[in-house]
C-alpha positions as CSV (number, residue, x, y, z in Angstrom):
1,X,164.9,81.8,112.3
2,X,162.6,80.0,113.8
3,X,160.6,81.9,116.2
4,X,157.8,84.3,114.5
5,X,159.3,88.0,115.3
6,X,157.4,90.5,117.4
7,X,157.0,93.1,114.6
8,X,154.8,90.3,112.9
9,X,151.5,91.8,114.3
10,X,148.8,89.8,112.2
11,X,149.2,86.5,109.5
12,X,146.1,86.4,107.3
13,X,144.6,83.7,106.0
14,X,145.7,85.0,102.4
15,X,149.3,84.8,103.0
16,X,149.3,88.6,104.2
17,X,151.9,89.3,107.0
18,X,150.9,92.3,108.8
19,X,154.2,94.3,110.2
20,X,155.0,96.8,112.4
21,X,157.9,99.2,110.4
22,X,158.9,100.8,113.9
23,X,159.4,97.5,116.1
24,X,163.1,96.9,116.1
25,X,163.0,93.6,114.6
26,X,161.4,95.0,111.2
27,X,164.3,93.4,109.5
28,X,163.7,89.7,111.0
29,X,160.3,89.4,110.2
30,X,160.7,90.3,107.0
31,X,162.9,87.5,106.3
32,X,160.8,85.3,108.1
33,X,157.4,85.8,106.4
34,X,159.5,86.1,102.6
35,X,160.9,82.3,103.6
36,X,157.0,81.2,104.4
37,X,155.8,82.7,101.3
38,X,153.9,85.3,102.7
39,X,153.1,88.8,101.2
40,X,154.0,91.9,103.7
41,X,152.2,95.1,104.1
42,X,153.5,97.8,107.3
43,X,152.3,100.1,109.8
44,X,152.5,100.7,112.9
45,X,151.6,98.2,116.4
46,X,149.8,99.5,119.4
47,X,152.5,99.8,121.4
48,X,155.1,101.9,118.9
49,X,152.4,104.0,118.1
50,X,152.0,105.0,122.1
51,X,155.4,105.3,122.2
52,X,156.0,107.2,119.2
53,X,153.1,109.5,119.4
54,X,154.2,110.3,123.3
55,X,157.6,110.9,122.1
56,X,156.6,113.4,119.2
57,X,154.4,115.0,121.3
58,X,156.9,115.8,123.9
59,X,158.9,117.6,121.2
60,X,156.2,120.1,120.2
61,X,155.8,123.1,121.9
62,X,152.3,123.4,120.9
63,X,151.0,120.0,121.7
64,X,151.2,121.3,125.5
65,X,148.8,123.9,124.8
């Protein structure tokens, strides 16, 4: 794989690979920063997190409140 993968949010100058563990191609850029040598740490991108926290508060009653 060539092309850096979307989930890859952020590549630090100390070999750090920043990655989003919702984006559906979690899996790719794993691989990808492991075969550059880089470390990974997850969380979560801006745009999963709108999506994700719009789609949890739709299924909580009291979020509507």
């Amino acid at each position: 794989m060539s092309h850096r993968p979307k989930a890859i949010q952020n590549l630090r100058p100390d070999m750090l690979a920043e990655i989003c563990a919702w984006c559906a191609d979690k899996e790719a850029a794993d691989q990808w920063a492991e075969e550059r040598g880089y470390d990974t740490t997850h969380g979560i991108c801006p745009e999963c997190l709108k999506k994700y926290k719009a789609d949890s508060l739709k299924n909580t009653h009291w979020a509507l409140r």
